[in-house]
N, CA and C atoms of all chains as a GROMACS GRO file, in nm:
protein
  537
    1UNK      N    1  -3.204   9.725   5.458
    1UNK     CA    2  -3.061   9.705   5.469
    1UNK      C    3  -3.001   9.661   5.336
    2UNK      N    4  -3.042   9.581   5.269
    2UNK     CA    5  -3.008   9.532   5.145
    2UNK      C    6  -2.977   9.649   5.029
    3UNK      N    7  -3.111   9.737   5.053
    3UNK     CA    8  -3.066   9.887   4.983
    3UNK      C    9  -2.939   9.956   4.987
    4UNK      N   10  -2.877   9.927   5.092
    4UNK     CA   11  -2.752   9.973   5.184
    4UNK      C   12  -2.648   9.946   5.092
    5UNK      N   13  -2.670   9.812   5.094
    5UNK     CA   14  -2.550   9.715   5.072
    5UNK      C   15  -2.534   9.716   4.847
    6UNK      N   16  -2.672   9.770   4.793
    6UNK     CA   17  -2.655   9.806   4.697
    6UNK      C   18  -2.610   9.920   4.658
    7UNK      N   19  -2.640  10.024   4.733
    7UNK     CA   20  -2.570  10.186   4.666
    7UNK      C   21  -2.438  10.171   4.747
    8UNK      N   22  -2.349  10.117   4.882
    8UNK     CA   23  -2.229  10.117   4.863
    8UNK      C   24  -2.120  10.070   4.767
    9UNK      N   25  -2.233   9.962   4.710
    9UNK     CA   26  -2.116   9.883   4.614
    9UNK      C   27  -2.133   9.953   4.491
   10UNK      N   28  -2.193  10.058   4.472
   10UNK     CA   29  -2.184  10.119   4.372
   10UNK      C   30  -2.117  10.250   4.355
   11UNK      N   31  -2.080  10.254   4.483
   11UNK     CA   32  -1.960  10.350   4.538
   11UNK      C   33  -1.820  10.293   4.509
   12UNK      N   34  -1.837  10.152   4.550
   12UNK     CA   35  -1.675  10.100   4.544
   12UNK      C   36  -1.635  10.111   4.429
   13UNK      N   37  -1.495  10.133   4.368
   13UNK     CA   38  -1.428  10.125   4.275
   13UNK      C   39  -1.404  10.264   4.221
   14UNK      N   40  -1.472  10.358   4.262
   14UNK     CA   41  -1.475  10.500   4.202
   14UNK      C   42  -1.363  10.521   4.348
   15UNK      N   43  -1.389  10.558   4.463
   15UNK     CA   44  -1.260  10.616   4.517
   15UNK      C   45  -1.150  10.589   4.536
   16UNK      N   46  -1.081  10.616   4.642
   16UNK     CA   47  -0.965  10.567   4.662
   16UNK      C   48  -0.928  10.469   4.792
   17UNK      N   49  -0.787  10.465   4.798
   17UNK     CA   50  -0.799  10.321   4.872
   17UNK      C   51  -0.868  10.350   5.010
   18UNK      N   52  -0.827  10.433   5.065
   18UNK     CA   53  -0.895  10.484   5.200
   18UNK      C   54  -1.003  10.478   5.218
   19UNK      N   55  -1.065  10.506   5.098
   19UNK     CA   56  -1.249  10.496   5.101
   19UNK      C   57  -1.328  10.342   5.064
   20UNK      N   58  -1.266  10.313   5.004
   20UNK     CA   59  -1.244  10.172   4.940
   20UNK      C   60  -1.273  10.078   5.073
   21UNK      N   61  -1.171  10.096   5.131
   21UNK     CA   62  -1.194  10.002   5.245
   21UNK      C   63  -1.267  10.018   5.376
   22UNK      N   64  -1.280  10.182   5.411
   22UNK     CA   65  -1.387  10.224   5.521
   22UNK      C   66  -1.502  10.122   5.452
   23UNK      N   67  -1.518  10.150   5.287
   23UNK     CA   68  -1.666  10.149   5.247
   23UNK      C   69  -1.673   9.985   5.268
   24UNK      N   70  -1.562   9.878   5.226
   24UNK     CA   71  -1.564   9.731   5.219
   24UNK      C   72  -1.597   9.679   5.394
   25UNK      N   73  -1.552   9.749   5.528
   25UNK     CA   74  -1.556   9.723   5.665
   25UNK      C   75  -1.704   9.742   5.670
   26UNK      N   76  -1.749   9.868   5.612
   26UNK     CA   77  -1.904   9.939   5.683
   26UNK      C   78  -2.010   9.878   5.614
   27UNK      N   79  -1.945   9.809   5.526
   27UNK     CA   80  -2.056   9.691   5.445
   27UNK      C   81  -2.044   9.563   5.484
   28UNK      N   82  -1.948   9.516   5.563
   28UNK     CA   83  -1.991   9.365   5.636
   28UNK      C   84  -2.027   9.433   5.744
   29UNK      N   85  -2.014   9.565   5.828
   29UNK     CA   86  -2.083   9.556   5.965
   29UNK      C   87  -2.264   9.543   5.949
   30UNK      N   88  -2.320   9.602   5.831
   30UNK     CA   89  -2.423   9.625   5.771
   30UNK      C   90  -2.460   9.525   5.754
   31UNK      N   91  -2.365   9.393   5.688
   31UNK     CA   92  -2.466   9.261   5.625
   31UNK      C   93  -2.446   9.194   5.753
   32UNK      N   94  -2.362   9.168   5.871
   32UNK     CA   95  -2.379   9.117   5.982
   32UNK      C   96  -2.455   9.150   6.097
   33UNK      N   97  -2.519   9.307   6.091
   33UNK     CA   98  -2.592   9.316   6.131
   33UNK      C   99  -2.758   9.345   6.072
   34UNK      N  100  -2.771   9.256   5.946
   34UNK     CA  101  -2.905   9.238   5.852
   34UNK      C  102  -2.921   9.087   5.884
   35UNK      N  103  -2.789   9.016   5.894
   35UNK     CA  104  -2.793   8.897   5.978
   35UNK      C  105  -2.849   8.874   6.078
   36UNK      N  106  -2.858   8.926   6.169
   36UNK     CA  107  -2.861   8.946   6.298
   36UNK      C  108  -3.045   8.971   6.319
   37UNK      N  109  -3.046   9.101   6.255
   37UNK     CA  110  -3.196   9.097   6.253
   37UNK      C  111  -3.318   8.992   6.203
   38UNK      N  112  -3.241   8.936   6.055
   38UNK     CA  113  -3.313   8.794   6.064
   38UNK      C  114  -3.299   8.674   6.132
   39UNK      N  115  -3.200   8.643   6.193
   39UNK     CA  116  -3.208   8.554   6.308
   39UNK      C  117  -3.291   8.602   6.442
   40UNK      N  118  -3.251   8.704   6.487
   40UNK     CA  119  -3.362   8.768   6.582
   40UNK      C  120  -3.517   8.699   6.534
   41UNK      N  121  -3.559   8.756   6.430
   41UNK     CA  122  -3.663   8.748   6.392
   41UNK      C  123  -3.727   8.626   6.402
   42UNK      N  124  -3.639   8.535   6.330
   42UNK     CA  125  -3.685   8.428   6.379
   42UNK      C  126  -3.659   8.323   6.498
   43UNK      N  127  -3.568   8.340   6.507
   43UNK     CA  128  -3.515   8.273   6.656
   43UNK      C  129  -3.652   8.294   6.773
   44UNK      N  130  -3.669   8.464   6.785
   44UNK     CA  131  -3.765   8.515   6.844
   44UNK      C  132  -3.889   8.407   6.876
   45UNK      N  133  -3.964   8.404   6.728
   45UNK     CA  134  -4.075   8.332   6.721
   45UNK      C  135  -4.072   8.177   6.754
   46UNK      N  136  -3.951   8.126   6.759
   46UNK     CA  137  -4.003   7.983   6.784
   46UNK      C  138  -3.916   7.995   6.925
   47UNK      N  139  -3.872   8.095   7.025
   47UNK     CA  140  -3.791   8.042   7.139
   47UNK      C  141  -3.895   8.130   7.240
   48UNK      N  142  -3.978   8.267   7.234
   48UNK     CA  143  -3.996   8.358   7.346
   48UNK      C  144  -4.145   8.348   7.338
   49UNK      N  145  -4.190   8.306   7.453
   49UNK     CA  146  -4.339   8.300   7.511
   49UNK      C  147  -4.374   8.449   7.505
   50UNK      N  148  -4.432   8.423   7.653
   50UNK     CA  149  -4.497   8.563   7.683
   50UNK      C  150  -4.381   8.655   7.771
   51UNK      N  151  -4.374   8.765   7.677
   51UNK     CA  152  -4.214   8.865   7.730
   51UNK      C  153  -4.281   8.875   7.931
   52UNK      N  154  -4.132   8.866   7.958
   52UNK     CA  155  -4.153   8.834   8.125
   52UNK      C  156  -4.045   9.003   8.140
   53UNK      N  157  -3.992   8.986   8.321
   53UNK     CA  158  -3.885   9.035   8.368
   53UNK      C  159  -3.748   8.992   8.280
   54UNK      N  160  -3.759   8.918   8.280
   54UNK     CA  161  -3.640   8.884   8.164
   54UNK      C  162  -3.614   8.770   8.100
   55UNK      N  163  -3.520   8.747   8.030
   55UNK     CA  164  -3.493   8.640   7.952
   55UNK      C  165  -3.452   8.506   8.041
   56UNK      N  166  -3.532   8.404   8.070
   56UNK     CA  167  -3.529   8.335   8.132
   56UNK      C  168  -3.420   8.244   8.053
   57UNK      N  169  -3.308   8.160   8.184
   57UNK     CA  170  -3.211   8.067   8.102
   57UNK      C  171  -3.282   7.951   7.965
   58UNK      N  172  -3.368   7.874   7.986
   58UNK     CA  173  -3.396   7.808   7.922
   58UNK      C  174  -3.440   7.927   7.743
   59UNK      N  175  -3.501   8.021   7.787
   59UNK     CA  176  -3.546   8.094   7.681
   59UNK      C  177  -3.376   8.133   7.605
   60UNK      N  178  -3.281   8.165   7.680
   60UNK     CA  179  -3.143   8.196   7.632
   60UNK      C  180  -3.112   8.103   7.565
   61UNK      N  181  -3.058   7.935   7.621
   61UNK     CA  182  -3.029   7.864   7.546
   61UNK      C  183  -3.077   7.838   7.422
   62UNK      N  184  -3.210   7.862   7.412
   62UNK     CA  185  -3.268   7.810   7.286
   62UNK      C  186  -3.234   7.904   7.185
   63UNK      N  187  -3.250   8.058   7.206
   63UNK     CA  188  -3.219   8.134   7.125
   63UNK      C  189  -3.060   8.129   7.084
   64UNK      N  190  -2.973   8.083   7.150
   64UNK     CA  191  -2.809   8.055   7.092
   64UNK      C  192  -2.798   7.922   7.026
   65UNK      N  193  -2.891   7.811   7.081
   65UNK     CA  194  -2.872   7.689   6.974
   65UNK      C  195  -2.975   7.722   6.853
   66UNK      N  196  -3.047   7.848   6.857
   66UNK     CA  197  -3.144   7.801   6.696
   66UNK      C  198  -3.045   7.915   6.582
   67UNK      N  199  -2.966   8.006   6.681
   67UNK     CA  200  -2.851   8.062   6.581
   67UNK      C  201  -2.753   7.911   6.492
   68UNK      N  202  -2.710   7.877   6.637
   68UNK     CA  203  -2.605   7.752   6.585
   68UNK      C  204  -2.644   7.640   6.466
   69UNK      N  205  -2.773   7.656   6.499
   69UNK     CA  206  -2.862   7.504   6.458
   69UNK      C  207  -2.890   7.605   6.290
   70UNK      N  208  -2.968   7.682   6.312
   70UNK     CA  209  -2.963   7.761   6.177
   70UNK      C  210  -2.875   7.753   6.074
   71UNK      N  211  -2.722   7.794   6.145
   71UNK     CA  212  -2.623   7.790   6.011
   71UNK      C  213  -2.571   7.622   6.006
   72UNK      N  214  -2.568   7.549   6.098
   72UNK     CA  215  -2.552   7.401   6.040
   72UNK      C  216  -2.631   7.322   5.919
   73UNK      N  217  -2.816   7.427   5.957
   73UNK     CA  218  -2.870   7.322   5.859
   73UNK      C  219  -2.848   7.433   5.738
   74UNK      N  220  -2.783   7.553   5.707
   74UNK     CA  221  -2.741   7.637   5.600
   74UNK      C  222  -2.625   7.576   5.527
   75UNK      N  223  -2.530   7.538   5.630
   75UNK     CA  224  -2.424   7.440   5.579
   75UNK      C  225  -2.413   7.310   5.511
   76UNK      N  226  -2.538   7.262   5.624
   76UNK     CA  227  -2.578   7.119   5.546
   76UNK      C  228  -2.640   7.097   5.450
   77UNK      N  229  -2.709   7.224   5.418
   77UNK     CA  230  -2.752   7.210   5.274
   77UNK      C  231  -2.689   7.242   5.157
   78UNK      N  232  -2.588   7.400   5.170
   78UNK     CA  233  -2.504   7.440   5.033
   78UNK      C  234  -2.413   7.305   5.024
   79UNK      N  235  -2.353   7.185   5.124
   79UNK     CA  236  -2.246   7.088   5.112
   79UNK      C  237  -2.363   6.969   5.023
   80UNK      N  238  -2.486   6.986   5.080
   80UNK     CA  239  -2.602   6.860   4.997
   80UNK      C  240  -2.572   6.924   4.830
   81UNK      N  241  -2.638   7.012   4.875
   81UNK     CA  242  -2.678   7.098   4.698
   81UNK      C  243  -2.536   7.104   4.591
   82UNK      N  244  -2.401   7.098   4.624
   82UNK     CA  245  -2.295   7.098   4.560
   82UNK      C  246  -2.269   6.960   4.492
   83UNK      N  247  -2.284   6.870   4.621
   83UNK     CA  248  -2.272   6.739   4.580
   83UNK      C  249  -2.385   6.684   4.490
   84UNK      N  250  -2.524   6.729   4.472
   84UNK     CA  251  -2.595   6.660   4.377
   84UNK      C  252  -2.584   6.782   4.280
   85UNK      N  253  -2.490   6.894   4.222
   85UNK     CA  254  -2.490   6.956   4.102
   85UNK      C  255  -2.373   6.865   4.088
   86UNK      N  256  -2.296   6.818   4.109
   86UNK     CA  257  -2.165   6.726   4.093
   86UNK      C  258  -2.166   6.593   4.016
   87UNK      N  259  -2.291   6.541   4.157
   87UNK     CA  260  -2.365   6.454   4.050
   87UNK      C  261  -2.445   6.454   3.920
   88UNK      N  262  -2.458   6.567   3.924
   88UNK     CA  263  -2.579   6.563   3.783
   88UNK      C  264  -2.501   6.592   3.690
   89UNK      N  265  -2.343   6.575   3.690
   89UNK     CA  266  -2.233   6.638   3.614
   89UNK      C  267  -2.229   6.809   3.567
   90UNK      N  268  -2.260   6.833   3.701
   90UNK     CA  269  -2.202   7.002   3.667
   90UNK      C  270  -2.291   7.048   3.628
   91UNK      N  271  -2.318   7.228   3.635
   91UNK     CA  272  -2.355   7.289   3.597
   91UNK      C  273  -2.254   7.418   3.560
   92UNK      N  274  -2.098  11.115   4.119
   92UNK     CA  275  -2.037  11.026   4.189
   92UNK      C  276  -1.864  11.036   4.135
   93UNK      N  277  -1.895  11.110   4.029
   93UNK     CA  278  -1.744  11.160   3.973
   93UNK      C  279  -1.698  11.286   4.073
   94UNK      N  280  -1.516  11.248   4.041
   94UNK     CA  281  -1.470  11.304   4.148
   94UNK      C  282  -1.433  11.210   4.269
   95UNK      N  283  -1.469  11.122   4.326
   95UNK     CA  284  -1.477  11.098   4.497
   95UNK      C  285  -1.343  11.071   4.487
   96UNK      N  286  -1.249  11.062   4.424
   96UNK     CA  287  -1.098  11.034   4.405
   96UNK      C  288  -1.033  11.187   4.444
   97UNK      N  289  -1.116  11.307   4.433
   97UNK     CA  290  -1.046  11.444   4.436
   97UNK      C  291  -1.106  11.460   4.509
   98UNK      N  292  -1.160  11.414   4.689
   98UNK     CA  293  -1.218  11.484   4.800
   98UNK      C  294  -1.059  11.438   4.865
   99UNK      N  295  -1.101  11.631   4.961
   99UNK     CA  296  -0.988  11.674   5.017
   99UNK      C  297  -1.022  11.551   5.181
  100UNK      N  298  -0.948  11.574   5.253
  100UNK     CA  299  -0.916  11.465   5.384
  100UNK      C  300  -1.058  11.491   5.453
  101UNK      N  301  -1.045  11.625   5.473
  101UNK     CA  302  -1.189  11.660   5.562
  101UNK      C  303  -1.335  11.598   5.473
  102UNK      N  304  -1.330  11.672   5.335
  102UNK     CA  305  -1.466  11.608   5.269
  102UNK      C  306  -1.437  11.453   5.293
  103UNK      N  307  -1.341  11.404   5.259
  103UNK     CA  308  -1.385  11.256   5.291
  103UNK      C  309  -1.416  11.201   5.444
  104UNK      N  310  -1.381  11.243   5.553
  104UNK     CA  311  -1.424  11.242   5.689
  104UNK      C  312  -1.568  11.250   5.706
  105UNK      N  313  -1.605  11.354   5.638
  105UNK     CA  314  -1.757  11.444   5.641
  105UNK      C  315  -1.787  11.308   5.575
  106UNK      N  316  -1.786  11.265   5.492
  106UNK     CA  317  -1.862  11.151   5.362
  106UNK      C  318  -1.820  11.025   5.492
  107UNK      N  319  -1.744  10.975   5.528
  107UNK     CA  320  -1.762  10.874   5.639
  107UNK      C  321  -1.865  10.872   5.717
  108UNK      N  322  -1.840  10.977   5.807
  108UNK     CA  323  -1.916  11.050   5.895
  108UNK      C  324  -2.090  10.998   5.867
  109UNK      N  325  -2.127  11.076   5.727
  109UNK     CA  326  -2.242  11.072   5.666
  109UNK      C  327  -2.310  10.896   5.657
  110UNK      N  328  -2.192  10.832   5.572
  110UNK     CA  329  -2.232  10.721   5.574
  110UNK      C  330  -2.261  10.624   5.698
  111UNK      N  331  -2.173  10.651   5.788
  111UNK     CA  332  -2.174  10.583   5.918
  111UNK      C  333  -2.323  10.649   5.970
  112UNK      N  334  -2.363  10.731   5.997
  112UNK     CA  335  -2.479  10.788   6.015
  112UNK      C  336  -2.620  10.683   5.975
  113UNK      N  337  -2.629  10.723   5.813
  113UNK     CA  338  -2.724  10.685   5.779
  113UNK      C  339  -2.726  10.545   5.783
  114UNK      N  340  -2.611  10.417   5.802
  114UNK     CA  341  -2.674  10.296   5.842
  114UNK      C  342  -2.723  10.288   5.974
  115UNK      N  343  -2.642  10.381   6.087
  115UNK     CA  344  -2.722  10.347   6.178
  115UNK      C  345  -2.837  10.381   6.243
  116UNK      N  346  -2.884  10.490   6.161
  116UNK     CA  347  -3.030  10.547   6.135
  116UNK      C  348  -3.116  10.410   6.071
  117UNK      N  349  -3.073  10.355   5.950
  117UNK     CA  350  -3.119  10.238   5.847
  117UNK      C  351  -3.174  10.125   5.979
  118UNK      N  352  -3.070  10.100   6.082
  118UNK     CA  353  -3.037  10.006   6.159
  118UNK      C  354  -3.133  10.014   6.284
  119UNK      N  355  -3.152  10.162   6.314
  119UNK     CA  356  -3.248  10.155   6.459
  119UNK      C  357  -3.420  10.140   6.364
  120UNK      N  358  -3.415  10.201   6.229
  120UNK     CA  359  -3.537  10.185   6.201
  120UNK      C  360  -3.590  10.023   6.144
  121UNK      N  361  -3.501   9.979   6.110
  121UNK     CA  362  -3.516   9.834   6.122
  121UNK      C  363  -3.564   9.800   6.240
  122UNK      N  364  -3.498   9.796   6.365
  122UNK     CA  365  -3.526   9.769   6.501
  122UNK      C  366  -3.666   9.756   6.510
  123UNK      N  367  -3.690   9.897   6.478
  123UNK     CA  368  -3.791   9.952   6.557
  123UNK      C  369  -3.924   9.877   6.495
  124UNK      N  370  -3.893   9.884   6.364
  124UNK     CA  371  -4.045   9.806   6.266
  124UNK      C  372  -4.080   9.676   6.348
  125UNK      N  373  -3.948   9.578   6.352
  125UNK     CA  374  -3.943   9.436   6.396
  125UNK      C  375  -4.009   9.509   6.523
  126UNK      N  376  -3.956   9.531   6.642
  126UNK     CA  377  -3.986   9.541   6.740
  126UNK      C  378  -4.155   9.569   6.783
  127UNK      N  379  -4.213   9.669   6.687
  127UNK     CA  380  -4.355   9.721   6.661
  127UNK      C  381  -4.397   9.551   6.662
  128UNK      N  382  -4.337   9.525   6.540
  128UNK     CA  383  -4.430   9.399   6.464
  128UNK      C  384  -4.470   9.262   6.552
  129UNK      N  385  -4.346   9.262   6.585
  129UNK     CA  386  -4.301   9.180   6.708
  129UNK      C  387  -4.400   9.165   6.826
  130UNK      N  388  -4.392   9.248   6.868
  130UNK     CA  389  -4.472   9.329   7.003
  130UNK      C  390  -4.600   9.309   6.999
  131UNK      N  391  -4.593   9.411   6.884
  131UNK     CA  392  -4.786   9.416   6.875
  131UNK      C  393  -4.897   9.310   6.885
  132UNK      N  394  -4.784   9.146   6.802
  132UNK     CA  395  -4.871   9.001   6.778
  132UNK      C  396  -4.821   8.978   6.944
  133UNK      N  397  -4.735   8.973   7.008
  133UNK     CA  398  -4.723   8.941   7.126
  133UNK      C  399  -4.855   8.968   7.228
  134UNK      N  400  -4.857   9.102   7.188
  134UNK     CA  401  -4.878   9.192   7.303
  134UNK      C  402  -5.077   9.209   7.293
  135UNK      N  403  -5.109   9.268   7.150
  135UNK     CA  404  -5.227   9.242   7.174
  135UNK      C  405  -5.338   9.143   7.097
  136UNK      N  406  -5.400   9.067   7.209
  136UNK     CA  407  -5.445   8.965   7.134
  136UNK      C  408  -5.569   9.080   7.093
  137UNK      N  409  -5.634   9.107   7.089
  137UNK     CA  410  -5.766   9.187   7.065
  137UNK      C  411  -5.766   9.334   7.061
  138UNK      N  412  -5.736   9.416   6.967
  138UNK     CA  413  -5.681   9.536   6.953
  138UNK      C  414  -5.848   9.603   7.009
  139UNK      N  415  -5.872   9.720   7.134
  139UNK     CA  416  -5.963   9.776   7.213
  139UNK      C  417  -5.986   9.924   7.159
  140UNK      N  418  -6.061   9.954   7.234
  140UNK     CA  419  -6.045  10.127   7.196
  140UNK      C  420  -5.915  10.213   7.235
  141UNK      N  421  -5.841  10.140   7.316
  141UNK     CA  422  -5.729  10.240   7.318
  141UNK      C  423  -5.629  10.091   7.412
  142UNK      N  424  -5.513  10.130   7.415
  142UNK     CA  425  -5.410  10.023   7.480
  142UNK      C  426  -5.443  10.037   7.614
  143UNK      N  427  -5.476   9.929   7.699
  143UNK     CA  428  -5.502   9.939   7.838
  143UNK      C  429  -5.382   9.912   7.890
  144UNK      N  430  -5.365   9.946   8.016
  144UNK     CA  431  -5.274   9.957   8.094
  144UNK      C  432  -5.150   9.838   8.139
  145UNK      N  433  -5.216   9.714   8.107
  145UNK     CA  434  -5.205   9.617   8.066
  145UNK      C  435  -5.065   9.578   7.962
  146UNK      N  436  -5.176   9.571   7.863
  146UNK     CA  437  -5.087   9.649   7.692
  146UNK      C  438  -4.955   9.716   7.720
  147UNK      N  439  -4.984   9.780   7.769
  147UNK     CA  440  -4.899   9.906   7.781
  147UNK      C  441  -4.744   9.799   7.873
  148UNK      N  442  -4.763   9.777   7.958
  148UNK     CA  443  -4.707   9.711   8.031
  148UNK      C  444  -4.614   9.609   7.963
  149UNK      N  445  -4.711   9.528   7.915
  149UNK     CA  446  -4.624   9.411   7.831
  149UNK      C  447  -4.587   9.453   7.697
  150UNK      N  448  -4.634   9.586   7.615
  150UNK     CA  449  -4.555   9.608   7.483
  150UNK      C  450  -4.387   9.696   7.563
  151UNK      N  451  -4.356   9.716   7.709
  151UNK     CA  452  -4.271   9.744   7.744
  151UNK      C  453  -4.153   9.656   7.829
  152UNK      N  454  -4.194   9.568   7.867
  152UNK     CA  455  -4.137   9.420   7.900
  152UNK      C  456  -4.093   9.376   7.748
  153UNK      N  457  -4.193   9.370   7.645
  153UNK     CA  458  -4.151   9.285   7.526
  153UNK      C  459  -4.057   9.346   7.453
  154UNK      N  460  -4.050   9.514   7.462
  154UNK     CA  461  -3.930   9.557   7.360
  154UNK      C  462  -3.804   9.538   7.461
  155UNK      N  463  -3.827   9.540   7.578
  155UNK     CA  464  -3.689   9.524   7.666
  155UNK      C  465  -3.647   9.369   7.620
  156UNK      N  466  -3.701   9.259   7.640
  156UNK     CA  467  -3.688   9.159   7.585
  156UNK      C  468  -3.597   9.102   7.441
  157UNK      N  469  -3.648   9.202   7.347
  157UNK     CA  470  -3.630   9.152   7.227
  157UNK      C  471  -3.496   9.200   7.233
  158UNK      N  472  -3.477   9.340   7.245
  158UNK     CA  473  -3.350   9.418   7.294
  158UNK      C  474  -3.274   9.311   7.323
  159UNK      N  475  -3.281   9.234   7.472
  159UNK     CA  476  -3.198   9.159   7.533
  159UNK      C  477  -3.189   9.058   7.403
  160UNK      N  478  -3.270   8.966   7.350
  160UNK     CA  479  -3.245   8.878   7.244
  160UNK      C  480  -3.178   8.899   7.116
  161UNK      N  481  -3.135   9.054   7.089
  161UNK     CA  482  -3.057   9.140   6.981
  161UNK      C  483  -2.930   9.053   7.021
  162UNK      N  484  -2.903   9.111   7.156
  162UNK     CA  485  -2.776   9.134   7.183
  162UNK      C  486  -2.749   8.938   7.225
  163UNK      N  487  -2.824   8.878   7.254
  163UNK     CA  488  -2.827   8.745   7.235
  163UNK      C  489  -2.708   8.696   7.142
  164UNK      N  490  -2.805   8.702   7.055
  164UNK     CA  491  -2.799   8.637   6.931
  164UNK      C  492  -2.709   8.696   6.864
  165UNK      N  493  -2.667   8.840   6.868
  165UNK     CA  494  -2.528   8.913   6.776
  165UNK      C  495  -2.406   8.871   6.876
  166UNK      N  496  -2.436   8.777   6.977
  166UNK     CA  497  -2.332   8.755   7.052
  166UNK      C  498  -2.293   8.606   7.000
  167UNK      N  499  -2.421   8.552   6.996
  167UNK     CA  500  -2.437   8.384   6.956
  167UNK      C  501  -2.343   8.379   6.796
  168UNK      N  502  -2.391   8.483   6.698
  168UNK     CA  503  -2.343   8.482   6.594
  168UNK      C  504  -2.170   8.526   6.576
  169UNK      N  505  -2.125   8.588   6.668
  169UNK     CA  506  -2.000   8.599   6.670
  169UNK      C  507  -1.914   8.539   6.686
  170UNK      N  508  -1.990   8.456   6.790
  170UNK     CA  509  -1.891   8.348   6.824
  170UNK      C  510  -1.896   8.215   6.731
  171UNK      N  511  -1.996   8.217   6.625
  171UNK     CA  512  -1.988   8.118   6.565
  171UNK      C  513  -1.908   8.113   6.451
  172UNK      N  514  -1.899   8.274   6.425
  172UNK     CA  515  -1.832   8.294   6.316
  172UNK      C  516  -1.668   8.287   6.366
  173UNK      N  517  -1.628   8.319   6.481
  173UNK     CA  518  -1.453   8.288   6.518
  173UNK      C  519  -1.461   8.183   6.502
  174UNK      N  520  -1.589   8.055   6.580
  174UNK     CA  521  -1.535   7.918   6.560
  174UNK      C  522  -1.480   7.859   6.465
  175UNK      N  523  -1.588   7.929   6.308
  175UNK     CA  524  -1.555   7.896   6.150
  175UNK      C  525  -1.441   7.920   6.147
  176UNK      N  526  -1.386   8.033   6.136
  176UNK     CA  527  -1.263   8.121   6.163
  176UNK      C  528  -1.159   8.015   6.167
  177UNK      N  529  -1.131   7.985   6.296
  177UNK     CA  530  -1.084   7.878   6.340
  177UNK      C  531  -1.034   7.750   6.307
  178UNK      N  532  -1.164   7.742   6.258
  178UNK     CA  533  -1.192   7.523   6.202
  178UNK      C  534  -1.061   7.574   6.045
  179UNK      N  535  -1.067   7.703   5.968
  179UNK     CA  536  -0.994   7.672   5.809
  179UNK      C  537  -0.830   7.675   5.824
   0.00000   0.00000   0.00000
């Protein structure tokens, strides 16, 4: 997917506006769904036992709080990591 | 790549068209690797002379599964992203 997301942007700026922006929409559906697959991925491994009839509730919840829980501790870290380049007076 | 400024309405449709295509070609073969990869550590602890019936069974429960956990989680992520949305 990442391949994707490099030869469109090497498309952008050569056409025109029409294309421009199909190409700017079809490249976040692409990185949100490259998103998606790595959360799958891992969400997967730490929430689903042995695959059943189906996704049992408890197996659901976990897989929507380790999305949630994921980008908090993503958040909580770029807001850590800003504040100690701040402190170290800038980079 | 010169030129894409002088495609007529249709060539640029066709060039949409194309592109929309090949991510979601990009997109099921992604799937499908994870899903293999996925599966396979799930599914067999002791790889045999051939997949027993067994196997067979649960590498088809497990891709239905993961399926369901796609759509999970691209649901989980949507909504987290309106919340962001939201909070600025």
């Amino acid at each position: 997917m990442a391949d994707y997301g490099d030869s469109l942007s090497s498309l952008e700026g050569k056409g025109d506006k029409e294309l421009q922006e199909f190409l700017m929409v079809e490249k976040q559906k692409a990185q949100f769904n490259a998103q998606i697959h790595e959360f799958n991925d891992f969400c997967w491994e730490k929430c689903v036992e042995k695959p059943s009839n189906k996704l049992d509730s408890k197996t659901e919840t976990c897989l929507t709080n380790c999305v949630d829980r994921f980008i908090d501790v993503s958040l909580l870290i770029t807001n850590r990591f800003a504040q100690l380049l701040q402190k170290s007076g800038g980079m | 790549m010169e030129g894409l400024s002088s495609l007529s309405g249709a060539q640029k449709d066709e060039l949409m068209d194309q592109v929309k295509q090949q991510i979601a070609v990009a997109n099921a073969q992604e799937l499908l690797t994870k899903i293999t990869e996925k599966c396979f550590k799930k599914c067999i602890s002791k790889p045999g002379t051939s997949l027993d019936s067994s196997e067979q069974k649960c590498i088809a429960m497990c891709m239905d599964r993961y399926m369901d956990s796609w759509n999970l989680i691209s649901k989980a992520y949507s909504n987290r992203i309106q919340r962001e949305r939201s909070r600025m």
